[in-house]
VEXDREN-2710 file (C-alpha; in Angstrom, 1 decimal):
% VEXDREN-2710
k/r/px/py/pz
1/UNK/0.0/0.0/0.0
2/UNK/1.2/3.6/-1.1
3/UNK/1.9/5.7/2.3
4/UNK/-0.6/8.6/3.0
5/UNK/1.2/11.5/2.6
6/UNK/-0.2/14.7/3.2
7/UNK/0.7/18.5/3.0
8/UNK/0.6/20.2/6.7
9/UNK/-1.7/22.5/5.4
10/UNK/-4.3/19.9/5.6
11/UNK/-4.8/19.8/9.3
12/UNK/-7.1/23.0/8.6
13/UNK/-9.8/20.5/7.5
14/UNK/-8.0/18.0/10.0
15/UNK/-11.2/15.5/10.4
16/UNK/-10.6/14.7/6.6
17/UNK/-6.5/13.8/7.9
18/UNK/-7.8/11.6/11.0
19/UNK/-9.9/9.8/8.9
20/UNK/-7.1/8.5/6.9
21/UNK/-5.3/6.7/9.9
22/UNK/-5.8/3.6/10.6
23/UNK/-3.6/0.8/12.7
24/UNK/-0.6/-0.2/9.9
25/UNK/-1.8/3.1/8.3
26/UNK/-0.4/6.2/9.5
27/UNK/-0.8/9.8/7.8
28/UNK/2.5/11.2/7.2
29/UNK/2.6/15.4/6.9
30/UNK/5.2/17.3/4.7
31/UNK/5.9/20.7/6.0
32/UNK/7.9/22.6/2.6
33/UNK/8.0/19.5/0.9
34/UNK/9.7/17.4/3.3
35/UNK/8.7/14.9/5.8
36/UNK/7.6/16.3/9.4
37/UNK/5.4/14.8/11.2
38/UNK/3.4/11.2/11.2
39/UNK/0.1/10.8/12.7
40/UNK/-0.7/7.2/14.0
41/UNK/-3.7/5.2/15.6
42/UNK/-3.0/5.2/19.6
43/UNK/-3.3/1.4/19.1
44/UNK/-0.5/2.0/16.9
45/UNK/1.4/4.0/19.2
46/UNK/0.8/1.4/22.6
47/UNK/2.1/-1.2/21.0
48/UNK/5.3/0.5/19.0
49/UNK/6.1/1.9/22.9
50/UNK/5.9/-1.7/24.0
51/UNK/8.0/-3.3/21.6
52/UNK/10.5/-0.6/22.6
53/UNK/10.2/-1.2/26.3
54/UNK/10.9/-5.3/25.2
55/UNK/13.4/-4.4/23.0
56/UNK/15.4/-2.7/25.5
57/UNK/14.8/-5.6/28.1
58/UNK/16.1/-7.9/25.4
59/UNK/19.5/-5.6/25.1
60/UNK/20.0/-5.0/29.0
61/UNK/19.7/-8.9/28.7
62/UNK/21.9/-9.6/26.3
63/UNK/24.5/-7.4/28.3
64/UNK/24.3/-9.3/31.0
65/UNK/25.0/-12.1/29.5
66/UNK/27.9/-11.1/27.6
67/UNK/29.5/-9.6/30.8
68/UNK/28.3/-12.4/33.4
69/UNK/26.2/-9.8/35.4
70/UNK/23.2/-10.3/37.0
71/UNK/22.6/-14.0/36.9
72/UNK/20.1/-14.9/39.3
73/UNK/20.0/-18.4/41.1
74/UNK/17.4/-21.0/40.4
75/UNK/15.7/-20.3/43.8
76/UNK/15.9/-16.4/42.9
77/UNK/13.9/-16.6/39.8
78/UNK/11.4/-18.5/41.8
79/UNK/11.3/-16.7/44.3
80/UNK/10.8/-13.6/41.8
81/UNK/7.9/-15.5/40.1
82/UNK/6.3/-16.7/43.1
83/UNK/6.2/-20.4/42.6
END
Protein backbone atom coordinates (compact mmCIF):
# COMPACT_ATOMS: atom_id res chain seq x y z
CA UNK A 1 0.00 0.00 0.00
CA UNK A 2 1.18 3.56 -1.06
CA UNK A 3 1.88 5.74 2.28
CA UNK A 4 -0.61 8.61 2.97
CA UNK A 5 1.20 11.51 2.65
CA UNK A 6 -0.18 14.68 3.22
CA UNK A 7 0.74 18.50 3.02
CA UNK A 8 0.64 20.23 6.67
CA UNK A 9 -1.69 22.49 5.38
CA UNK A 10 -4.26 19.91 5.60
CA UNK A 11 -4.76 19.77 9.31
CA UNK A 12 -7.09 22.99 8.56
CA UNK A 13 -9.77 20.49 7.49
CA UNK A 14 -8.01 18.01 10.00
CA UNK A 15 -11.18 15.45 10.36
CA UNK A 16 -10.61 14.72 6.57
CA UNK A 17 -6.49 13.77 7.94
CA UNK A 18 -7.83 11.55 10.97
CA UNK A 19 -9.93 9.79 8.85
CA UNK A 20 -7.05 8.52 6.94
CA UNK A 21 -5.31 6.71 9.86
CA UNK A 22 -5.80 3.56 10.64
CA UNK A 23 -3.55 0.79 12.69
CA UNK A 24 -0.62 -0.22 9.85
CA UNK A 25 -1.79 3.10 8.34
CA UNK A 26 -0.45 6.25 9.48
CA UNK A 27 -0.78 9.78 7.79
CA UNK A 28 2.49 11.20 7.16
CA UNK A 29 2.56 15.38 6.95
CA UNK A 30 5.23 17.25 4.73
CA UNK A 31 5.92 20.75 6.02
CA UNK A 32 7.95 22.59 2.57
CA UNK A 33 8.02 19.47 0.86
CA UNK A 34 9.66 17.37 3.27
CA UNK A 35 8.66 14.93 5.75
CA UNK A 36 7.64 16.33 9.35
CA UNK A 37 5.36 14.77 11.15
CA UNK A 38 3.41 11.22 11.20
CA UNK A 39 0.10 10.84 12.69
CA UNK A 40 -0.73 7.24 13.98
CA UNK A 41 -3.66 5.16 15.61
CA UNK A 42 -3.03 5.25 19.58
CA UNK A 43 -3.33 1.44 19.08
CA UNK A 44 -0.48 2.00 16.92
CA UNK A 45 1.43 3.97 19.25
CA UNK A 46 0.81 1.40 22.58
CA UNK A 47 2.11 -1.17 20.98
CA UNK A 48 5.29 0.49 18.96
CA UNK A 49 6.15 1.86 22.87
CA UNK A 50 5.94 -1.69 23.99
CA UNK A 51 7.98 -3.33 21.63
CA UNK A 52 10.52 -0.63 22.57
CA UNK A 53 10.19 -1.17 26.26
CA UNK A 54 10.89 -5.26 25.24
CA UNK A 55 13.41 -4.43 22.98
CA UNK A 56 15.38 -2.69 25.48
CA UNK A 57 14.83 -5.62 28.07
CA UNK A 58 16.05 -7.93 25.38
CA UNK A 59 19.49 -5.57 25.12
CA UNK A 60 19.99 -5.02 29.02
CA UNK A 61 19.70 -8.91 28.70
CA UNK A 62 21.94 -9.56 26.33
CA UNK A 63 24.51 -7.36 28.26
CA UNK A 64 24.28 -9.29 31.02
CA UNK A 65 24.98 -12.09 29.46
CA UNK A 66 27.87 -11.06 27.57
CA UNK A 67 29.53 -9.61 30.81
CA UNK A 68 28.25 -12.39 33.41
CA UNK A 69 26.15 -9.76 35.44
CA UNK A 70 23.20 -10.35 37.02
CA UNK A 71 22.64 -14.00 36.87
CA UNK A 72 20.14 -14.90 39.31
CA UNK A 73 19.98 -18.44 41.07
CA UNK A 74 17.42 -20.95 40.44
CA UNK A 75 15.67 -20.32 43.84
CA UNK A 76 15.89 -16.35 42.88
CA UNK A 77 13.94 -16.64 39.85
CA UNK A 78 11.40 -18.52 41.84
CA UNK A 79 11.27 -16.68 44.29
CA UNK A 80 10.85 -13.57 41.83
CA UNK A 81 7.91 -15.47 40.09
CA UNK A 82 6.25 -16.70 43.08
CA UNK A 83 6.17 -20.38 42.64
Amino acid sequence: MMPNIKPVSDLRNYNEVLKDIAVGEPVFLTKNGRGKYAIIDIEEYEKNLATIKLLSKLMEAEKAIKTGDEWLTEEQVKNDLGV
